[in-house]
C-alpha positions as CSV (number, residue, x, y, z in Angstrom):
1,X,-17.5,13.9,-24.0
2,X,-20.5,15.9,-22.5
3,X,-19.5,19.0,-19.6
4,X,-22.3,20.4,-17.7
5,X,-21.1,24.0,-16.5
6,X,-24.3,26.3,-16.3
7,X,-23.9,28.7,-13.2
8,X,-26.7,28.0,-11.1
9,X,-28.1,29.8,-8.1
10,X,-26.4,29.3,-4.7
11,X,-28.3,27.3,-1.6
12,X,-26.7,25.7,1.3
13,X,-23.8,27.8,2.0
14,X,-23.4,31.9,1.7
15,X,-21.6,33.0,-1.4
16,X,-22.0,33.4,-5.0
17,X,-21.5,31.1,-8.4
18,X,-19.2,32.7,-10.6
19,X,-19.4,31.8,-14.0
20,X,-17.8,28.4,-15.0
21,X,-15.7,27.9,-17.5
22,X,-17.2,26.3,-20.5
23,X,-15.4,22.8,-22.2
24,X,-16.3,22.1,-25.8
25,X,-15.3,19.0,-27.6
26,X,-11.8,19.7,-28.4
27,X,-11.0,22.7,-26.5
28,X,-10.5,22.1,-22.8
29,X,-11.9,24.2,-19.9
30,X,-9.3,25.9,-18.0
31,X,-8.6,26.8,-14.4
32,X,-7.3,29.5,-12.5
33,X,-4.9,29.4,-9.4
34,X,-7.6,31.5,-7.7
35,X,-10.3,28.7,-9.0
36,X,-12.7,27.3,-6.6
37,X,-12.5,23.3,-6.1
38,X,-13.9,21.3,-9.2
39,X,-15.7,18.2,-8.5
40,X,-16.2,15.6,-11.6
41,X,-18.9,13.7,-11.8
42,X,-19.1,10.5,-13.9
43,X,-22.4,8.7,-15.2
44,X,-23.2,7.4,-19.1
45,X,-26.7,8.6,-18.2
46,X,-27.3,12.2,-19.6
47,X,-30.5,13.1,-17.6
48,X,-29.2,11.6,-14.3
49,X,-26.1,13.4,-14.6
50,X,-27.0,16.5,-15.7
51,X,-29.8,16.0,-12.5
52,X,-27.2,15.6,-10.3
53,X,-24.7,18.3,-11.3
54,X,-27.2,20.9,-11.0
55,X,-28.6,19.9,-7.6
56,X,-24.6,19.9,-6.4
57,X,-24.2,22.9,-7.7
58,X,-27.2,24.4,-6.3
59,X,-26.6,23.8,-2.9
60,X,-22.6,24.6,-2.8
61,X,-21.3,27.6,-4.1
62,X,-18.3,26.6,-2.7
63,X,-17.5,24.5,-5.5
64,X,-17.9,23.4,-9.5
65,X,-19.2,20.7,-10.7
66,X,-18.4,19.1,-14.5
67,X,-19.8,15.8,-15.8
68,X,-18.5,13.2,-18.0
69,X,-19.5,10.3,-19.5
70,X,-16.7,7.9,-18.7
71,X,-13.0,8.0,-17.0
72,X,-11.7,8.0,-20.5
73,X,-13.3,11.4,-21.5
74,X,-12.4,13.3,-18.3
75,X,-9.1,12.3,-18.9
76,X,-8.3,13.7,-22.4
77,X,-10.3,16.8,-21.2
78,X,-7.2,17.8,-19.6
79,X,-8.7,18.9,-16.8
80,X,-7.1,15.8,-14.0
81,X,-4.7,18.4,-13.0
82,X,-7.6,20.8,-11.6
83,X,-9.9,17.9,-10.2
84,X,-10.2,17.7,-6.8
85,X,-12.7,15.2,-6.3
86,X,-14.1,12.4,-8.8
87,X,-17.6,11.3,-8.0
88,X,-19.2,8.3,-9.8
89,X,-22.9,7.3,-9.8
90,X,-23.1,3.3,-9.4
91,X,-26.3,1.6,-11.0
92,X,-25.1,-1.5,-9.8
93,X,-22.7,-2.7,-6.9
94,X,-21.0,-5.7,-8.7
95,X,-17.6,-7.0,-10.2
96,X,-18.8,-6.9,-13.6
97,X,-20.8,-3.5,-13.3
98,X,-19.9,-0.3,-15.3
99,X,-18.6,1.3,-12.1
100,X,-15.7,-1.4,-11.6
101,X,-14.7,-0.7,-15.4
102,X,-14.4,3.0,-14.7
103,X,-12.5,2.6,-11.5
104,X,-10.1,-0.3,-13.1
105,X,-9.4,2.7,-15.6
106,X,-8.9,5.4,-13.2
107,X,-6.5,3.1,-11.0
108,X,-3.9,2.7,-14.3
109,X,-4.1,6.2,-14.6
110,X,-2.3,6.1,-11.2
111,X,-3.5,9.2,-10.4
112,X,-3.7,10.5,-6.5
113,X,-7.3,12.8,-6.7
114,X,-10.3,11.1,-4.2
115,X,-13.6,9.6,-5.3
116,X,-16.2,8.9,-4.2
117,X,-19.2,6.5,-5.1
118,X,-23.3,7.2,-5.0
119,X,-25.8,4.9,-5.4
120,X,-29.4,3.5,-4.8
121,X,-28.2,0.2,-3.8
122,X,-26.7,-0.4,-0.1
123,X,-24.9,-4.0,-0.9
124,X,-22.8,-3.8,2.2
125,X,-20.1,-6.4,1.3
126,X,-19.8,-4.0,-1.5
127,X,-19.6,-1.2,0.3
128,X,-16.7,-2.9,2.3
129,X,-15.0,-3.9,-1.4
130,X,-15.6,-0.2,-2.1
131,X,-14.2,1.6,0.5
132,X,-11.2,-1.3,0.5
133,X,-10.5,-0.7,-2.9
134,X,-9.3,3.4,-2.0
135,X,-13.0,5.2,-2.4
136,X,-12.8,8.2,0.2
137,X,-17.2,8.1,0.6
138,X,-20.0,5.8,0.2
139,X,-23.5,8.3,-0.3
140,X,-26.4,6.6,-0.6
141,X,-29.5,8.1,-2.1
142,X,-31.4,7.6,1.6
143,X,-29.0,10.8,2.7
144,X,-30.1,14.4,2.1
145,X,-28.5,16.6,-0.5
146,X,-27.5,18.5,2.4
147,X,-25.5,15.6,4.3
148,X,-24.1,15.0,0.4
149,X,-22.5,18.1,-0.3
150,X,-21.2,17.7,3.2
151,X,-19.9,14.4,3.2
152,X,-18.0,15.6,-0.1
153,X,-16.5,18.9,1.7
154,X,-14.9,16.6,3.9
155,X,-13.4,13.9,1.6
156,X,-11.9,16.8,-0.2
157,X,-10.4,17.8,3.0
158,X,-8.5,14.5,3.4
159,X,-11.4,12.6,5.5
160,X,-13.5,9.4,5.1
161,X,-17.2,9.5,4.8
162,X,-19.7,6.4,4.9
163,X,-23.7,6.5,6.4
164,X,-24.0,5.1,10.2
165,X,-27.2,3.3,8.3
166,X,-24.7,1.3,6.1
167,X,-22.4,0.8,9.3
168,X,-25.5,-1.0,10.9
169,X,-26.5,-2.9,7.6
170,X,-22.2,-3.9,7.8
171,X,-23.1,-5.2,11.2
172,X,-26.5,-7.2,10.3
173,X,-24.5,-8.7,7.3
174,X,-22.5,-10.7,9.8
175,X,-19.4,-10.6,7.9
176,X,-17.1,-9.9,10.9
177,X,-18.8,-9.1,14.6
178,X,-18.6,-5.9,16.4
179,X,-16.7,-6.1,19.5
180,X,-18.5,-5.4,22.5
181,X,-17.6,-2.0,24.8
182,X,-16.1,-4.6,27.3
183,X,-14.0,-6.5,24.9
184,X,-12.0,-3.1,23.9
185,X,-12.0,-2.4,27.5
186,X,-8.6,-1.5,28.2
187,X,-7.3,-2.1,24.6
188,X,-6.8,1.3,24.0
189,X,-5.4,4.6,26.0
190,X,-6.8,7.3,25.9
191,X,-5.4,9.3,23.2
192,X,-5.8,6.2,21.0
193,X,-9.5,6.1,22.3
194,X,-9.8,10.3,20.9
195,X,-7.8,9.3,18.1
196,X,-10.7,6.5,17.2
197,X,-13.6,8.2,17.9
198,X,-12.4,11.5,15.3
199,X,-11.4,8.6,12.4
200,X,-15.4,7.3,13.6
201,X,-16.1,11.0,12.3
202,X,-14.3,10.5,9.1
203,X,-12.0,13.3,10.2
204,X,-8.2,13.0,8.4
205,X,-4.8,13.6,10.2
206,X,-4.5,17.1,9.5
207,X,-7.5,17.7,11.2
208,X,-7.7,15.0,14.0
209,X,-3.9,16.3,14.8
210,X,-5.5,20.0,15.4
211,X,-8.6,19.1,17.0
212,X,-6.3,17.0,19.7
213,X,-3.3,19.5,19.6
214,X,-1.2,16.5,19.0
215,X,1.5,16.4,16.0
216,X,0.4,14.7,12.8
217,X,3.4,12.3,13.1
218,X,1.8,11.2,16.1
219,X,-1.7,10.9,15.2
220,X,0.1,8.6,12.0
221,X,1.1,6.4,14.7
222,X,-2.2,6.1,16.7
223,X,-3.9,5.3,14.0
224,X,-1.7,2.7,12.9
225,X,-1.4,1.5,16.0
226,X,-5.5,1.4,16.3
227,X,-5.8,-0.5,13.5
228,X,-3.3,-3.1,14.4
229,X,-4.9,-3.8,17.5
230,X,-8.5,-4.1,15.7
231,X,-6.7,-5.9,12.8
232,X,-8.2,-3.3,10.3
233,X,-7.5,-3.0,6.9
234,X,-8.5,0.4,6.6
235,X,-10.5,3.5,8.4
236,X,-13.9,2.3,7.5
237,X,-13.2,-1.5,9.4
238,X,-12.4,1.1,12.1
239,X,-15.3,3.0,12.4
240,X,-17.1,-0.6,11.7
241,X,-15.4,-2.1,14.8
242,X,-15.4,0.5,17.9
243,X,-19.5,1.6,17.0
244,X,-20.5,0.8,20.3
245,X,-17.9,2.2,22.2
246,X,-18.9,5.6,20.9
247,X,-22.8,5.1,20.9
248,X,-23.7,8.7,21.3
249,X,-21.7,9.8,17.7
């Protein structure tokens, strides 16, 4: 097991980086109530990883970052409870790659905490499989730290996060065609219609519900009721399927 948890200088948001605490082989790291978020990242690649925690925790000082090499490790850390957010680097967007290993293991672990996946490639019938299979965000390296650290803010907040770039590439794939603006015409009112363009934004329930002043209860059944009428599986067919009738977002 290797845990990165220098302190490191803060950058995109106002605030400081208290010291984190420090996991050794053996002797788990352990977390306040009064503890700031902890996102895990997961990679077998030292350099890459240890890259990749100290740019995160650069550029939010909102949050700590920790790295392991595997599910496995972060597991008997002890440290599940106290995750918030599990974010795995993909080499490779395939059935037999390391990444669908790690999240078999993390699904037997049963465990309700978010992930995420980051990679170089931009497959987009894996992305689909990805985001179908319970990940909360697809980052792409194409995006800017910035938009990363973002995207990540808002999957711990309950929200769904995936590139309008890999939307389009979704589209050019062919796998299932976009609806034209006239052939939702009418398909939705228009609560259902506000209700579709905030899940476009990734936003969750909580926060769709307070944005809309509607009651969470009823956002639930807008959003079920969207998705039956698009015959979605899931948020991301959503934002997939009504693109152009919110062509400004």
């Amino acid at each position: 097991m290797d845990v990165h948890s220098e302190p490191r200088s803060a950058g995109v948001y106002l605030g400081h980086v208290s010291d984190a605490p420090v996991a050794t082989l053996g002797e788990p790291a352990v977390y306040g109530a009064t503890a700031r978020p902890l996102t895990v990242l997961i990679d077998s690649r030292n350099f890459v990883r240890d890259c990749l925690s100290s740019s995160l925790q650069a550029a939010d000082a909102e949050s700590d970052c920790l790295t392991f090499d595997n599910v496995q490790d972060w597991q008997a850390s002890g440290l599940s409870a106290q995750t918030s957010l599990l974010l795995f680097w993909a080499n490779q967007l395939s059935s037999t790659s390391e990444l669908e290993q790690q999240l078999a293991e993390l699904k037997a672990l049963a465990l309700e905490i978010p992930f995420a996946v980051m990679s170089d490639q931009e497959n987009p019938e894996a992305i689909v499989e990805l985001m179908a299979g319970g990940a909360r965000a697809f980052l792409p390296t194409s995006l800017s730290l910035d938009v990363i650290v973002k995207a990540l803010h808002l999957v711990r907040a309950g929200g769904t996060f995936i590139p309008a770039t890999c939307l389009a590439a979704m589209s050019n794939d062919g796998a299932r065609s976009v609806p034209a603006p006239a052939d939702l015409a009418g398909l939705f009112s228009p609560r259902q219609l506000a209700v579709a363009r905030a899940m476009r934004k990734g936003m969750p329930n909580k926060i769709i519900a307070y944005e809309l002043a509607m009651c969470e209860s009823t956002v639930k059944v807008h959003v079920r009721n969207i998705m039956k009428k698009l015959k979605a599986k899931n948020r991301t067919e959503v934002a997939f399927l009504t693109q152009r009738l919110f062509p400004q977002d």
